[in-house]
BADOSE-173832 format. One record per residue: x, y, z of N, C-alpha, C in turn. Coordinates in steps of 0.1 Angstrom, whole numbers, plus 5000, padded with zeros to 4 digits. Each point is the difference from the previous one (the first is absolute). Last residue first. Layout:
% residues N
XYZXYZXYZ ...
END
This chain:
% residues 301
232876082238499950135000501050034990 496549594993501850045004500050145000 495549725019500750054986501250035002 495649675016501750055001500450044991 496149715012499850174999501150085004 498949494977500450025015500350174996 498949754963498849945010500650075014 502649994963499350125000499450015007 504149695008498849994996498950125002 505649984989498649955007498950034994 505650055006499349934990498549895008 504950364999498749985007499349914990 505349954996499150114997498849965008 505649904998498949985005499050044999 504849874973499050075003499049985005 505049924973499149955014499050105000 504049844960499250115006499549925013 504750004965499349915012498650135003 504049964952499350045010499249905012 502349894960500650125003499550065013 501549514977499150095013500550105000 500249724954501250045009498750075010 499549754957499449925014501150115007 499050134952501149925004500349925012 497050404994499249844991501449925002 499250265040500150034992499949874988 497650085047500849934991500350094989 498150005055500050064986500849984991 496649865046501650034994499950024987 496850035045500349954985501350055001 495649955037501150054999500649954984 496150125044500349984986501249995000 495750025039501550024995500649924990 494450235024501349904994501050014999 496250155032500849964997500849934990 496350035035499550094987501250064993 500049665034500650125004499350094990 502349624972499549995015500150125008 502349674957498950144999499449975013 504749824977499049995009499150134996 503549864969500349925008498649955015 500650164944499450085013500049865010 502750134946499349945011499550065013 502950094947499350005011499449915008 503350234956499649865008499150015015 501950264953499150015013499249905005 503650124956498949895006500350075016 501750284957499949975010499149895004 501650264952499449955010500449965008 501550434983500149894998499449905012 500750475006498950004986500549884994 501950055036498150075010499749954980 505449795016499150174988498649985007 504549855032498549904990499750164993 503949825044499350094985499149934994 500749805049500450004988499750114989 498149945046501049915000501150014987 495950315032500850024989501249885000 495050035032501349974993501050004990 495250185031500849984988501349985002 494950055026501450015001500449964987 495550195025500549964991501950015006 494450055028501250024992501249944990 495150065007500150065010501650035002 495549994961502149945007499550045008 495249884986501250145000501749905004 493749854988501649965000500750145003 495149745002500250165002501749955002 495149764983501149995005500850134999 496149924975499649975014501249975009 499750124952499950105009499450005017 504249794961498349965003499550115011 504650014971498650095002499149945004 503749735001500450115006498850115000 499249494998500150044994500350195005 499049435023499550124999501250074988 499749575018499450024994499350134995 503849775032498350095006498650024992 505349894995499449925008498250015006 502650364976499549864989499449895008 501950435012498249974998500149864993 504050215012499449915012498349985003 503150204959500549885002498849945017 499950504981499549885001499749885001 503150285011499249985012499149944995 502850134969501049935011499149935009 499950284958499449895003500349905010 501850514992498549924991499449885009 503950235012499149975009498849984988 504950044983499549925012498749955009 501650384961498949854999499849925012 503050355007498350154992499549815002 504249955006499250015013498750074995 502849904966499949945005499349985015 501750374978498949944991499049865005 504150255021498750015003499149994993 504049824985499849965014498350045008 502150134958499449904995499849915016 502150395001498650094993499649824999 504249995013499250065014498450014995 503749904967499649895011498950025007 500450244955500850055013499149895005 499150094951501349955004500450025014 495050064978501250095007501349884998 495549784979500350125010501650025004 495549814965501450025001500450115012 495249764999500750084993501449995004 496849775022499150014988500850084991 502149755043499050114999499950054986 499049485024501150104994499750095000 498949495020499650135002501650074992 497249535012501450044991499750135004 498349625036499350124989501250044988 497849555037501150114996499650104991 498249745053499650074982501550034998 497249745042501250024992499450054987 497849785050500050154988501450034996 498649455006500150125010500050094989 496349855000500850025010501349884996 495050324983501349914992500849975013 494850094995501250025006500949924997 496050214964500749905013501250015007 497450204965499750075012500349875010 501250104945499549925011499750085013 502350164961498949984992499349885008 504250255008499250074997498449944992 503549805016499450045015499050094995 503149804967498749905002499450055016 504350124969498350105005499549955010 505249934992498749935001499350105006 504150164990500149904988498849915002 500250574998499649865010500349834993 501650564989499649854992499849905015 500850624992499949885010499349884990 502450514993499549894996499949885008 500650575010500049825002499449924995 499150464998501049994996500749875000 494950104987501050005011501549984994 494650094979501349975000500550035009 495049865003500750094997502149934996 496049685004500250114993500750124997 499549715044500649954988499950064989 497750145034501050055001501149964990 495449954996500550145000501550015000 498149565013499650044984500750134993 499249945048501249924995500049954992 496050245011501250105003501449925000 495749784993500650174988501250005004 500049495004498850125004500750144998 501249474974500050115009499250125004 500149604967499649975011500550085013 499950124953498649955004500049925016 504150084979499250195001498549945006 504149754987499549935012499250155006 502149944955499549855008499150005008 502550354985498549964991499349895004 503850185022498650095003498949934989 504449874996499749935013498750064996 501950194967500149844998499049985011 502650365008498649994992499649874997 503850005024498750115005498750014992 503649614986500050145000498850065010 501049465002499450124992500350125003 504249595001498650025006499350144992 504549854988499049854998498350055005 503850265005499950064987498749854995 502550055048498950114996499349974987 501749565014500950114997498750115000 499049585032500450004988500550165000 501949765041498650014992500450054984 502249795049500049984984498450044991 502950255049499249894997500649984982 503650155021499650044998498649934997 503649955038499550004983498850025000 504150175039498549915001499750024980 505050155023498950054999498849884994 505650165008498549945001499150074998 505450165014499050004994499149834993 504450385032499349864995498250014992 503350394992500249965013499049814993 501450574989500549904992499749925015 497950504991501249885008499849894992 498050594996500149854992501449935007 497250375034501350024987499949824993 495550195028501449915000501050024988 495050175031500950004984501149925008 494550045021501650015003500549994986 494950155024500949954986501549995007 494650135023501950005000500549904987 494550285011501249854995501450065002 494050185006501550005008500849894993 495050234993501049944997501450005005 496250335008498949834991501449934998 500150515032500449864990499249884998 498350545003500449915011500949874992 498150424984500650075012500049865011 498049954951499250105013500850035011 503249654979498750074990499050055010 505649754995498750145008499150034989 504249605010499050074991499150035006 505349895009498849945007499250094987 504649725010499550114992498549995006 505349885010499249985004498850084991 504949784995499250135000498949915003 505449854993498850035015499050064995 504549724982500350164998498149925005 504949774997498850005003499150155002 504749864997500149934987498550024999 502350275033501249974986499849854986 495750385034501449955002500949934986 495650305017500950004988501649955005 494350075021501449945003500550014982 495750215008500049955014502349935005 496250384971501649934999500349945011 495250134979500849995011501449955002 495550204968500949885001500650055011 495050114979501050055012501049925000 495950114968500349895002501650065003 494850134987500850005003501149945008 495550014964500449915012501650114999 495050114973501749975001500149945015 495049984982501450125007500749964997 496349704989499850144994501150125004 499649505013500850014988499450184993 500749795055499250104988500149994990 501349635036500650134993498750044992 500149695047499950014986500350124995 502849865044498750064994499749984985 503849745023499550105008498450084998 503949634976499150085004499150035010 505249844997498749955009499450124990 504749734986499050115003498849985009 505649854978498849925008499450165002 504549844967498650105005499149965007 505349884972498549975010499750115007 503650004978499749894994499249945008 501850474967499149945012500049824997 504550324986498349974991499349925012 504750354991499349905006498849974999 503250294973500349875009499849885010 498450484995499249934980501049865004 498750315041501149994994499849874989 495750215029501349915001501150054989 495850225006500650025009501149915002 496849924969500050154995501150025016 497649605006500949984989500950114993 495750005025501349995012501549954990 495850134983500550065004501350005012 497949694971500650144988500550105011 497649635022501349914998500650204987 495650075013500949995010501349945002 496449984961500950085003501050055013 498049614994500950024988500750115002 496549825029501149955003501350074985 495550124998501150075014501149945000 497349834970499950154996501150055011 498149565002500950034993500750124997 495749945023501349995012501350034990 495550274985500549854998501549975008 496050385008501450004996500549864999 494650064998501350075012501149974992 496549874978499450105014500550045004 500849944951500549905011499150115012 500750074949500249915003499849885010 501450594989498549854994500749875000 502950435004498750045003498949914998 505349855014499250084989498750045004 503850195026500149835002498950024986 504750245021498650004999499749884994 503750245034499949884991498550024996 504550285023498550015000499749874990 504450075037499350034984498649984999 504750075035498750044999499750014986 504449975019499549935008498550004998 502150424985500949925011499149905004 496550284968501150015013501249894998 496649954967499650145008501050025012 499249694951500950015014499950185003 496849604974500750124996500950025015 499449504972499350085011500450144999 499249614969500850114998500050085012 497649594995501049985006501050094997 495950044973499049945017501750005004 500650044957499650165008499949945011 500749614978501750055004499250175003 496349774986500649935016501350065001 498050144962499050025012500650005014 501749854954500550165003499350035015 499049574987501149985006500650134996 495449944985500449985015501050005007 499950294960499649895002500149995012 498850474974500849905007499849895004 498750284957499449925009500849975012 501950304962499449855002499450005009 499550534979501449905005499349845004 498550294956499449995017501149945004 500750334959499549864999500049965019 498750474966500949945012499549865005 499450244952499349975009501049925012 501150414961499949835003499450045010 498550364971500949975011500149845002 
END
Protein backbone atom coordinates (compact mmCIF):
# COMPACT_ATOMS: atom_id res chain seq x y z
CA UNK A 1 0.00 0.00 0.00
CA UNK A 2 1.42 3.59 -0.61
CA UNK A 3 2.34 5.24 2.33
CA UNK A 4 0.12 8.39 3.29
CA UNK A 5 2.23 11.38 2.90
CA UNK A 6 1.89 13.84 6.35
CA UNK A 7 0.05 17.16 5.73
CA UNK A 8 2.75 20.55 6.03
CA UNK A 9 3.36 21.83 9.14
CA UNK A 10 1.36 24.99 9.57
CA UNK A 11 3.25 28.16 9.51
CA UNK A 12 3.25 30.90 11.82
CA UNK A 13 1.40 32.98 9.42
CA UNK A 14 -1.31 29.71 8.77
CA UNK A 15 -1.31 30.21 12.72
CA UNK A 16 -1.91 33.82 12.99
CA UNK A 17 -4.65 34.19 9.85
CA UNK A 18 -6.48 30.72 12.30
CA UNK A 19 -5.71 33.08 15.64
CA UNK A 20 -8.10 35.99 13.43
CA UNK A 21 -10.52 33.30 11.88
CA UNK A 22 -13.05 33.95 14.49
CA UNK A 23 -16.03 31.31 14.63
CA UNK A 24 -19.42 33.08 14.64
CA UNK A 25 -21.93 31.77 17.21
CA UNK A 26 -24.87 34.16 17.07
CA UNK A 27 -26.02 37.75 15.49
CA UNK A 28 -23.26 39.99 16.78
CA UNK A 29 -21.34 37.10 18.59
CA UNK A 30 -17.94 35.19 17.81
CA UNK A 31 -15.76 32.95 19.59
CA UNK A 32 -11.94 33.51 19.17
CA UNK A 33 -9.19 31.14 20.33
CA UNK A 34 -5.93 31.87 21.40
CA UNK A 35 -2.55 29.54 21.12
CA UNK A 36 -1.75 26.85 23.65
CA UNK A 37 2.10 27.99 24.71
CA UNK A 38 3.81 30.88 24.64
CA UNK A 39 2.58 33.43 27.00
CA UNK A 40 0.96 33.69 30.76
CA UNK A 41 -1.89 35.31 29.61
CA UNK A 42 -3.42 36.26 26.41
CA UNK A 43 -0.99 38.70 24.50
CA UNK A 44 -2.81 42.28 24.18
CA UNK A 45 -2.06 41.87 20.34
CA UNK A 46 -4.11 38.89 20.27
CA UNK A 47 -7.35 40.87 21.36
CA UNK A 48 -6.82 43.83 19.80
CA UNK A 49 -6.79 41.79 16.30
CA UNK A 50 -9.30 39.70 16.82
CA UNK A 51 -11.78 42.13 18.16
CA UNK A 52 -11.06 44.69 15.14
CA UNK A 53 -12.19 40.68 12.77
CA UNK A 54 -15.00 41.06 14.77
CA UNK A 55 -16.29 44.25 14.53
CA UNK A 56 -15.33 44.23 10.94
CA UNK A 57 -17.61 40.90 10.23
CA UNK A 58 -20.60 43.37 10.96
CA UNK A 59 -19.78 46.32 8.58
CA UNK A 60 -20.61 46.56 4.93
CA UNK A 61 -17.09 45.30 2.84
CA UNK A 62 -17.26 49.33 1.70
CA UNK A 63 -16.17 50.40 4.58
CA UNK A 64 -12.76 49.79 6.30
CA UNK A 65 -11.88 50.78 9.99
CA UNK A 66 -10.13 54.04 10.69
CA UNK A 67 -9.62 53.90 14.31
CA UNK A 68 -9.87 51.87 17.35
CA UNK A 69 -9.20 53.03 20.90
CA UNK A 70 -9.42 50.15 23.69
CA UNK A 71 -9.14 49.68 27.42
CA UNK A 72 -7.98 46.26 28.72
CA UNK A 73 -9.75 45.39 31.42
CA UNK A 74 -8.56 41.89 32.68
CA UNK A 75 -5.60 39.67 31.77
CA UNK A 76 -6.77 36.93 29.35
CA UNK A 77 -6.41 33.32 29.72
CA UNK A 78 -4.51 32.16 26.79
CA UNK A 79 -5.94 28.49 27.79
CA UNK A 80 -10.01 29.45 26.96
CA UNK A 81 -11.40 30.98 24.02
CA UNK A 82 -12.46 34.55 24.43
CA UNK A 83 -15.79 35.68 23.40
CA UNK A 84 -16.37 38.59 21.69
CA UNK A 85 -19.87 40.75 21.67
CA UNK A 86 -20.16 43.59 18.84
CA UNK A 87 -22.62 46.30 19.16
CA UNK A 88 -24.21 48.21 16.32
CA UNK A 89 -23.81 51.29 17.88
CA UNK A 90 -24.47 53.88 14.73
CA UNK A 91 -24.69 53.10 10.80
CA UNK A 92 -24.96 56.37 9.35
CA UNK A 93 -24.27 57.79 5.38
CA UNK A 94 -20.55 57.90 5.45
CA UNK A 95 -19.56 56.65 9.40
CA UNK A 96 -20.39 53.33 10.56
CA UNK A 97 -20.15 52.66 15.13
CA UNK A 98 -19.30 49.29 16.78
CA UNK A 99 -18.52 48.70 19.88
CA UNK A 100 -16.94 45.24 20.90
CA UNK A 101 -16.34 43.98 24.11
CA UNK A 102 -14.37 40.44 25.14
CA UNK A 103 -15.75 37.77 27.72
CA UNK A 104 -13.66 35.31 29.34
CA UNK A 105 -14.99 33.36 32.77
CA UNK A 106 -18.33 35.26 32.56
CA UNK A 107 -16.72 38.74 32.74
CA UNK A 108 -15.04 41.31 30.18
CA UNK A 109 -11.00 41.72 29.98
CA UNK A 110 -11.51 44.04 27.02
CA UNK A 111 -13.73 46.80 25.75
CA UNK A 112 -12.94 48.92 22.19
CA UNK A 113 -15.06 51.16 19.86
CA UNK A 114 -13.86 51.21 16.29
CA UNK A 115 -15.36 53.62 13.76
CA UNK A 116 -15.46 52.84 9.54
CA UNK A 117 -15.68 55.34 6.87
CA UNK A 118 -16.83 54.94 3.16
CA UNK A 119 -13.31 55.85 0.95
CA UNK A 120 -13.20 60.21 0.59
CA UNK A 121 -11.08 62.16 -1.51
CA UNK A 122 -10.08 65.26 0.69
CA UNK A 123 -6.86 67.31 1.89
CA UNK A 124 -3.92 65.60 2.57
CA UNK A 125 -0.21 65.51 4.60
CA UNK A 126 1.40 64.05 6.47
CA UNK A 127 4.82 64.07 8.88
CA UNK A 128 8.39 62.05 7.14
CA UNK A 129 9.40 59.52 7.29
CA UNK A 130 12.57 59.15 9.85
CA UNK A 131 15.97 58.24 7.60
CA UNK A 132 17.04 54.95 8.58
CA UNK A 133 18.75 52.21 7.15
CA UNK A 134 16.65 49.62 4.66
CA UNK A 135 15.19 46.35 6.43
CA UNK A 136 17.25 44.32 3.87
CA UNK A 137 20.63 46.29 5.34
CA UNK A 138 19.98 45.18 8.95
CA UNK A 139 20.28 41.37 10.77
CA UNK A 140 17.61 38.86 10.14
CA UNK A 141 16.12 37.35 13.49
CA UNK A 142 18.44 34.88 13.37
CA UNK A 143 21.33 36.64 12.50
CA UNK A 144 20.35 39.11 15.59
CA UNK A 145 20.00 36.05 18.10
CA UNK A 146 23.40 34.91 17.36
CA UNK A 147 24.74 37.98 18.22
CA UNK A 148 23.19 38.90 20.92
CA UNK A 149 22.04 34.98 22.49
CA UNK A 150 24.86 35.28 25.00
CA UNK A 151 23.83 38.33 26.16
CA UNK A 152 20.17 37.49 26.84
CA UNK A 153 18.37 35.75 29.69
CA UNK A 154 16.36 32.16 29.22
CA UNK A 155 13.31 33.17 28.87
CA UNK A 156 14.04 36.17 26.13
CA UNK A 157 16.38 33.68 24.54
CA UNK A 158 13.17 31.30 24.46
CA UNK A 159 11.18 33.74 23.16
CA UNK A 160 13.39 34.84 20.28
CA UNK A 161 13.81 31.25 19.13
CA UNK A 162 10.64 30.29 18.62
CA UNK A 163 8.94 31.33 15.18
CA UNK A 164 6.43 34.14 15.03
CA UNK A 165 4.35 35.41 12.74
CA UNK A 166 5.99 38.89 12.82
CA UNK A 167 9.15 39.63 11.61
CA UNK A 168 10.55 42.25 13.67
CA UNK A 169 14.36 44.09 12.58
CA UNK A 170 15.50 46.64 15.26
CA UNK A 171 17.55 49.24 13.33
CA UNK A 172 19.71 49.79 16.82
CA UNK A 173 20.41 46.80 19.29
CA UNK A 174 22.77 48.46 21.26
CA UNK A 175 19.95 48.54 24.40
CA UNK A 176 20.26 45.15 23.96
CA UNK A 177 23.77 44.80 24.95
CA UNK A 178 24.00 47.92 27.72
CA UNK A 179 22.06 48.48 30.81
CA UNK A 180 22.20 52.12 30.52
CA UNK A 181 19.79 54.72 30.39
CA UNK A 182 19.32 55.84 26.99
CA UNK A 183 17.35 59.20 27.15
CA UNK A 184 15.43 60.18 25.03
CA UNK A 185 13.41 56.61 24.64
CA UNK A 186 13.06 56.31 20.91
CA UNK A 187 13.26 53.08 18.86
CA UNK A 188 12.61 52.06 15.30
CA UNK A 189 11.68 48.65 14.16
CA UNK A 190 10.85 47.33 10.32
CA UNK A 191 8.21 44.83 11.06
CA UNK A 192 6.49 42.29 8.48
CA UNK A 193 4.15 39.31 8.55
CA UNK A 194 6.46 36.37 7.75
CA UNK A 195 4.18 34.97 4.97
CA UNK A 196 2.08 35.90 2.06
CA UNK A 197 -1.25 37.11 3.02
CA UNK A 198 -4.90 37.36 1.91
CA UNK A 199 -5.62 40.07 -0.60
CA UNK A 200 -8.38 41.89 1.74
CA UNK A 201 -7.59 45.50 3.21
CA UNK A 202 -9.39 44.84 6.49
CA UNK A 203 -7.34 41.13 7.05
CA UNK A 204 -3.98 43.28 6.44
CA UNK A 205 -5.54 46.02 8.89
CA UNK A 206 -5.97 43.48 11.71
CA UNK A 207 -2.71 42.16 11.02
CA UNK A 208 -1.59 45.15 11.79
CA UNK A 209 -3.25 45.69 15.17
CA UNK A 210 -2.16 41.75 16.09
CA UNK A 211 1.84 43.73 15.85
CA UNK A 212 1.04 47.10 17.23
CA UNK A 213 1.51 46.23 20.72
CA UNK A 214 4.81 44.22 20.48
CA UNK A 215 7.03 46.75 21.07
CA UNK A 216 5.29 49.76 21.88
CA UNK A 217 5.60 49.91 25.61
CA UNK A 218 8.80 48.81 25.37
CA UNK A 219 9.93 52.01 23.91
CA UNK A 220 9.47 53.54 27.68
CA UNK A 221 12.14 51.03 29.16
CA UNK A 222 14.76 52.40 27.35
CA UNK A 223 14.92 55.50 29.39
CA UNK A 224 15.33 53.17 32.24
CA UNK A 225 17.68 50.70 31.07
CA UNK A 226 15.52 48.17 31.50
CA UNK A 227 14.54 45.25 29.04
CA UNK A 228 10.67 43.81 28.45
CA UNK A 229 11.49 40.27 30.24
CA UNK A 230 13.48 41.56 33.20
CA UNK A 231 11.91 40.01 36.03
CA UNK A 232 12.04 42.67 38.44
CA UNK A 233 9.68 44.93 36.62
CA UNK A 234 6.06 44.15 36.03
CA UNK A 235 4.54 45.74 32.56
CA UNK A 236 0.52 45.24 31.12
CA UNK A 237 -1.50 47.69 28.43
CA UNK A 238 -3.75 49.42 29.86
CA UNK A 239 -4.91 50.89 26.74
CA UNK A 240 -4.36 51.12 23.04
CA UNK A 241 -5.37 53.29 20.09
CA UNK A 242 -4.89 53.03 16.42
CA UNK A 243 -4.99 54.88 13.49
CA UNK A 244 -5.85 53.71 10.04
CA UNK A 245 -4.31 56.76 7.61
CA UNK A 246 -3.46 55.05 4.35
CA UNK A 247 -3.56 51.31 2.62
CA UNK A 248 -0.41 49.46 3.31
CA UNK A 249 0.03 45.27 2.72
CA UNK A 250 0.90 43.67 6.97
CA UNK A 251 3.14 41.35 4.65
CA UNK A 252 5.36 44.31 3.36
CA UNK A 253 7.81 46.07 5.40
CA UNK A 254 6.79 48.60 7.70
CA UNK A 255 9.08 51.10 9.91
CA UNK A 256 7.67 51.46 13.43
CA UNK A 257 8.65 54.47 14.59
CA UNK A 258 8.44 55.03 18.21
CA UNK A 259 8.82 57.05 21.28
CA UNK A 260 7.80 57.49 24.99
CA UNK A 261 6.91 60.97 25.71
CA UNK A 262 6.43 60.51 29.77
CA UNK A 263 6.57 57.71 32.21
CA UNK A 264 4.98 58.54 35.71
CA UNK A 265 2.33 57.13 38.24
CA UNK A 266 3.82 53.57 37.64
CA UNK A 267 2.96 54.70 34.29
CA UNK A 268 4.13 54.87 30.86
CA UNK A 269 2.91 56.40 27.59
CA UNK A 270 3.97 55.38 24.03
CA UNK A 271 3.41 56.33 20.86
CA UNK A 272 4.55 55.46 16.88
CA UNK A 273 3.82 55.77 13.55
CA UNK A 274 4.00 53.64 10.82
CA UNK A 275 5.71 53.72 7.47
CA UNK A 276 5.31 52.12 4.55
CA UNK A 277 8.83 51.61 2.68
CA UNK A 278 7.93 54.31 0.18
CA UNK A 279 7.72 57.10 3.40
CA UNK A 280 3.80 57.15 3.09
CA UNK A 281 1.99 57.31 7.09
CA UNK A 282 -0.17 54.64 7.24
CA UNK A 283 -0.95 54.42 10.59
CA UNK A 284 -0.84 56.57 14.16
CA UNK A 285 -0.63 54.35 17.54
CA UNK A 286 -0.86 55.61 21.39
CA UNK A 287 -0.67 53.68 24.34
CA UNK A 288 -0.56 53.71 28.15
CA UNK A 289 0.69 50.57 29.90
CA UNK A 290 1.56 49.73 33.87
CA UNK A 291 4.97 49.80 34.23
CA UNK A 292 6.54 48.84 37.70
CA UNK A 293 8.46 48.09 40.09
CA UNK A 294 8.14 44.28 41.31
CA UNK A 295 9.47 45.74 44.58
CA UNK A 296 5.91 47.21 45.31
CA UNK A 297 3.18 44.28 46.11
CA UNK A 298 0.80 45.07 43.31
CA UNK A 299 -0.74 42.81 41.16
CA UNK A 300 -3.07 43.47 38.08
CA UNK A 301 -6.44 42.02 38.69
Amino acid sequence: MPSKSKAPMPTATDQLLSLLDLEPLEHNLFRGRGPKEGWQRVYGGQVLGQALVAAVRTVEKDRTPHSMHAYFVHAGDPAHPIIYEVERIRDGGSFTTRRVKAIQHGRAIFIMSASFQTREDGFDHQSVMPDVPAPESLPSEKQLLSKLVAHLPQNMRSYWERERPIEVRPVDVSRYLTRERQVPPVQQVWMRATGKLPDDPALHQCVLAYASDFTLLDTALIAHGKLLFDSDIQLASLDHALWFHRPFRADDWLLYAQDSPNAGGARGFCRGSVYSRDGALVASVAQEGLMRSRKTQFVVS
